[in-house]
LUMVEXMAR-737081 format. One record per residue: residue number from 1; z, y, x of N, C-alpha, C in turn. Coordinates in Angstrom, 3 decimals, decimal comma. Each point is the difference from the previous one (the first is absolute). Last residue first. Example, Ala and Ser with C-alpha at 12.3 -4.5 7.8 and 13.67 -1.06 7.14 Angstrom:
BEGIN
+-----+----------+----------+----------+----------+----------+----------+----------+----------+----------+
| seq |      n.z |      n.y |      n.x |     ca.z |     ca.y |     ca.x |      c.z |      c.y |      c.x |
+-----+----------+----------+----------+----------+----------+----------+----------+----------+----------+
|   2 |    7,080 |   -2,250 |   12,850 |    0,060 |    1,190 |    0,820 |    0,730 |    1,090 |   -0,770 |
|   1 |   -0,070 |   -5,720 |    0,290 |    0,000 |    1,190 |   -0,890 |    0,000 |    1,200 |    0,900 |
+-----+----------+----------+----------+----------+----------+----------+----------+----------+----------+
END
This chain:
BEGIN
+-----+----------+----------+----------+----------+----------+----------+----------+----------+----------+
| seq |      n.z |      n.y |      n.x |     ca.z |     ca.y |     ca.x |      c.z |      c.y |      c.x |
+-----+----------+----------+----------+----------+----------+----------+----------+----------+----------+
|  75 |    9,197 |   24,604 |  -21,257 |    0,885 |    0,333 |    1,503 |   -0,088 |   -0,910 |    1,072 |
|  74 |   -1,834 |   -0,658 |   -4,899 |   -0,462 |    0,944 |    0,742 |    0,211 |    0,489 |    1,639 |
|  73 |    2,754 |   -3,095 |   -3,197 |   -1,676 |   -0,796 |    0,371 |   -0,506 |    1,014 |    0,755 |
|  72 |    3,647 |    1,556 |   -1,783 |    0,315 |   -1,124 |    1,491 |   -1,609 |   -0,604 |    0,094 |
|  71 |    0,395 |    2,792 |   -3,558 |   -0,116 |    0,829 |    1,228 |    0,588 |   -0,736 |    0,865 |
|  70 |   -0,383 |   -2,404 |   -3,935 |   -1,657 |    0,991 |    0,650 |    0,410 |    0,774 |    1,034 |
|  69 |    3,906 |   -2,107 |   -2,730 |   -1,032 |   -0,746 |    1,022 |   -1,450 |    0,335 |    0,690 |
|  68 |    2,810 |    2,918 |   -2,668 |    0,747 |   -0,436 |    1,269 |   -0,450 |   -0,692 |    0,788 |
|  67 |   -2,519 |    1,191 |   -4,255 |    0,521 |    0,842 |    1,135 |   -0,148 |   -0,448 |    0,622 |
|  66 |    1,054 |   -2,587 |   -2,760 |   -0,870 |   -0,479 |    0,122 |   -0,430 |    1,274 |    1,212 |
|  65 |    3,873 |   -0,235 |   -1,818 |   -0,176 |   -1,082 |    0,581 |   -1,485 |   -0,011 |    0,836 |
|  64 |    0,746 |    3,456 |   -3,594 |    1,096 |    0,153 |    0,909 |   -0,356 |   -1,040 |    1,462 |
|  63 |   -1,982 |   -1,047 |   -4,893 |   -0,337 |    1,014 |    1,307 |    0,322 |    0,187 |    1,153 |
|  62 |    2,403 |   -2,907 |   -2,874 |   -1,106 |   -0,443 |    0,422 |   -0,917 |    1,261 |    0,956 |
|  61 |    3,661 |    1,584 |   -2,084 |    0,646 |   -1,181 |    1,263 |   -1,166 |   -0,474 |    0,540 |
|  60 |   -0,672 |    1,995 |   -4,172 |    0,164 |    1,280 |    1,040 |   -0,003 |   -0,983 |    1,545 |
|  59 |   -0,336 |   -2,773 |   -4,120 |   -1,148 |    1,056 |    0,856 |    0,036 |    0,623 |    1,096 |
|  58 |    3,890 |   -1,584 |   -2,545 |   -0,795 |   -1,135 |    0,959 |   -1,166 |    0,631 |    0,546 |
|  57 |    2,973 |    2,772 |   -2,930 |    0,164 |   -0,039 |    1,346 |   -0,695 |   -0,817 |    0,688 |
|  56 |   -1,546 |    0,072 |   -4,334 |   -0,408 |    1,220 |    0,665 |    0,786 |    0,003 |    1,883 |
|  55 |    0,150 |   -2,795 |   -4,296 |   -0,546 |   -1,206 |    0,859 |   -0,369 |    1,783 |    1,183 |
|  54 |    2,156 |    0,653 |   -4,295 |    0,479 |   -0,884 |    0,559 |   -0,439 |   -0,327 |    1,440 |
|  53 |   -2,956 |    2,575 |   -2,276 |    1,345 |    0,545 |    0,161 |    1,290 |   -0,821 |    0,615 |
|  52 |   -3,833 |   -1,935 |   -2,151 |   -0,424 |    0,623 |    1,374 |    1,439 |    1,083 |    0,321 |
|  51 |    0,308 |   -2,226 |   -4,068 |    0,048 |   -0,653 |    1,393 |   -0,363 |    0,433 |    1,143 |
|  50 |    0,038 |    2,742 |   -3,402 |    1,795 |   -0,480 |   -0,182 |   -0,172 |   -1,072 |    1,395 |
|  49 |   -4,504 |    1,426 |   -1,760 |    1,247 |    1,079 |    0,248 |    1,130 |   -0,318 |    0,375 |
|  48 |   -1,810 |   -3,168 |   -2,544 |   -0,916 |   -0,142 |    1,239 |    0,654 |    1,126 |    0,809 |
|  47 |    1,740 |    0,262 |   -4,070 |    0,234 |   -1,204 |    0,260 |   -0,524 |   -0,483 |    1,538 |
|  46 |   -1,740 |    3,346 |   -3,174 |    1,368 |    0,434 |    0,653 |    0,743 |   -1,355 |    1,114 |
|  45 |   -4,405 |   -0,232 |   -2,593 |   -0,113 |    1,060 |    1,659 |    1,508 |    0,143 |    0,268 |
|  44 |    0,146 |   -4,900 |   -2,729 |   -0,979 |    1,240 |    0,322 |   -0,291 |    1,511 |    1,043 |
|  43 |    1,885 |   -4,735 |   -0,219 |   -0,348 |   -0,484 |   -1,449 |   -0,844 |    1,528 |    0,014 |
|  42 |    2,232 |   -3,194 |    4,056 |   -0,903 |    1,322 |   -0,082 |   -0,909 |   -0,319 |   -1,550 |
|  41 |    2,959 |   -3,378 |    1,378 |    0,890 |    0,745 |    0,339 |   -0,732 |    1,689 |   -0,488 |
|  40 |   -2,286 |   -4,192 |    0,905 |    0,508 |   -0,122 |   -1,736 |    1,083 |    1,657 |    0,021 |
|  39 |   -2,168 |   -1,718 |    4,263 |   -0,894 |    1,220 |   -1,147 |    0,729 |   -0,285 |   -1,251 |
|  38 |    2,560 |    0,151 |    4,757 |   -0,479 |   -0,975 |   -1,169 |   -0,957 |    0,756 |   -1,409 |
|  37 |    1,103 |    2,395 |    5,428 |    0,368 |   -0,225 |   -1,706 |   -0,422 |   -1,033 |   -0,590 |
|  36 |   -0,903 |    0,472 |    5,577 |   -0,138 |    0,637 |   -1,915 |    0,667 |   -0,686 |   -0,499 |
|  35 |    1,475 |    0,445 |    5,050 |    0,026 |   -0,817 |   -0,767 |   -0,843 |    0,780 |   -1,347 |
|  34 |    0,256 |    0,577 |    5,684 |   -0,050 |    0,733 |   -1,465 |   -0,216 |   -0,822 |   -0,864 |
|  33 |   -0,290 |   -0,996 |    4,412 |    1,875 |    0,020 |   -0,424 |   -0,106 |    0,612 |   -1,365 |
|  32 |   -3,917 |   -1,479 |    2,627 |    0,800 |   -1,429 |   -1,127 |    1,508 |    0,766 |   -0,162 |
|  31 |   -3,150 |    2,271 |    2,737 |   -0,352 |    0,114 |   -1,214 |    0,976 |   -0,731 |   -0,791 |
|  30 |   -0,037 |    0,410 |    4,829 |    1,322 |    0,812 |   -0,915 |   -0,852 |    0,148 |   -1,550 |
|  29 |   -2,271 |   -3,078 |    3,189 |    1,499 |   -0,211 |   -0,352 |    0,915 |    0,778 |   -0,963 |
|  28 |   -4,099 |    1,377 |    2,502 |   -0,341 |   -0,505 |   -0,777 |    1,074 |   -0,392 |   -0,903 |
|  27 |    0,933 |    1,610 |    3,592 |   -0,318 |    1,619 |   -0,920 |   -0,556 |   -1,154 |   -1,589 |
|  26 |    0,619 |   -2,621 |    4,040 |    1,484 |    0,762 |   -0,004 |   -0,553 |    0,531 |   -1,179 |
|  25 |   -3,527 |   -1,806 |    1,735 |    0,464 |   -0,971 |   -0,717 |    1,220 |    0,819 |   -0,451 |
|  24 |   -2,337 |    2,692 |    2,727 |   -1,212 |   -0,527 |   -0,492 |    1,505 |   -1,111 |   -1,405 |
|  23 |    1,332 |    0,619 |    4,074 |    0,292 |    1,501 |   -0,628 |   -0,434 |   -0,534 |   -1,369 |
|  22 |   -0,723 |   -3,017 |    3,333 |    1,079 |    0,005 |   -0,245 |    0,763 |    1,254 |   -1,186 |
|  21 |   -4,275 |   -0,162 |    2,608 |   -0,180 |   -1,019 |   -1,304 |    1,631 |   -0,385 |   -0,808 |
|  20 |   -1,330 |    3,049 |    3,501 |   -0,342 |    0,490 |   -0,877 |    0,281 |   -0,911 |   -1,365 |
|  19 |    1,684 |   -1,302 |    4,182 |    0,422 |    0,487 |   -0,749 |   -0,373 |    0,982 |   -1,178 |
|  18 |   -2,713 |   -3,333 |    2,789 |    1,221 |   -0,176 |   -0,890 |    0,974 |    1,071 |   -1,069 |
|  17 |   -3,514 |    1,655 |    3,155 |   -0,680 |   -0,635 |   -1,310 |    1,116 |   -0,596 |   -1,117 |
|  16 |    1,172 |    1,793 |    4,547 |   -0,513 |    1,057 |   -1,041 |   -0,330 |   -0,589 |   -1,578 |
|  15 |    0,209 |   -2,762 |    3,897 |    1,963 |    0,156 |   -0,243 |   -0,309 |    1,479 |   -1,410 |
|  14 |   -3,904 |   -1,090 |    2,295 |    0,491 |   -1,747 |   -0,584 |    1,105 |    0,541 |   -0,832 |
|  13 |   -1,890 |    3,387 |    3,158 |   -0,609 |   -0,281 |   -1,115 |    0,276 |   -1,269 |   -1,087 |
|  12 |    1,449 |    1,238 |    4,531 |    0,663 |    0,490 |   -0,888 |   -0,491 |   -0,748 |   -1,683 |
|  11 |    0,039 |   -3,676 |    3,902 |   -0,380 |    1,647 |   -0,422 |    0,058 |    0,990 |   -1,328 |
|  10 |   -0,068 |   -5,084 |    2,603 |    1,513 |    1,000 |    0,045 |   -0,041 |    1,344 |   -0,436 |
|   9 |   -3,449 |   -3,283 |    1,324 |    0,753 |   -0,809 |   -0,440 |    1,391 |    0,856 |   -0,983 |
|   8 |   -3,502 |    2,150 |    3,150 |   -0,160 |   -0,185 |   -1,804 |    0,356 |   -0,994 |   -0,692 |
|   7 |    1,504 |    0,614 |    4,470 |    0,037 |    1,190 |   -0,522 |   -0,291 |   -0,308 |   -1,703 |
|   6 |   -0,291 |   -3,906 |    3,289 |    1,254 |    0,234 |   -0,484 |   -0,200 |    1,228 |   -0,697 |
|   5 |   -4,102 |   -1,132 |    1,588 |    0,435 |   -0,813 |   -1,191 |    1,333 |    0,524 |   -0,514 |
|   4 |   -1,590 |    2,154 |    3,893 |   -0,662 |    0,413 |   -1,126 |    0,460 |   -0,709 |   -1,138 |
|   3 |    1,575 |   -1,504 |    4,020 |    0,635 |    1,102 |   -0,439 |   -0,746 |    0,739 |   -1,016 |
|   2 |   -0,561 |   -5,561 |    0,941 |    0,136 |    1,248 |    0,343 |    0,377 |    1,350 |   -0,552 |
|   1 |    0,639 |   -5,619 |   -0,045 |    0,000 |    1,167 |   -0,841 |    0,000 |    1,237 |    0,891 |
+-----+----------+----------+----------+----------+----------+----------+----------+----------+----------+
END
């Protein structure tokens, strides 16, 4: 094994990709924390109103997260 082999054995670009792919799956993940409503539950606009309202901090968090993780992907 020569020293050309060992380099692109070992290079940045490998360790880049992973962890893109590591990000890539993370951001994906924070979808499953937002649970909907049972549709029997949503009879009309007030009702739907009432859930998204409910379900409003998970968003925010979901954003928030999702951010957080873009600017480590970025850096």
């Amino acid at each position: 094994m020569g020293k050309d082999e060992s380099e692109n054995r070992f290079s940045t670009q490998r360790i880049e990709t992973l962890i893109d792919g590591i990000f890539a799956i993370a951001m994906t993940l924070l979808v499953f924390n937002i649970k909907l409503p049972e549709r029997a539950e949503i009879a009309d606009g007030a009702a739907l109103s009432a859930s998204l309202a409910v379900l409003g901090p998970h968003f925010v968090a979901f954003g928030q997260s999702f951010l957080l993780l873009s600017f480590f992907e970025l850096s």
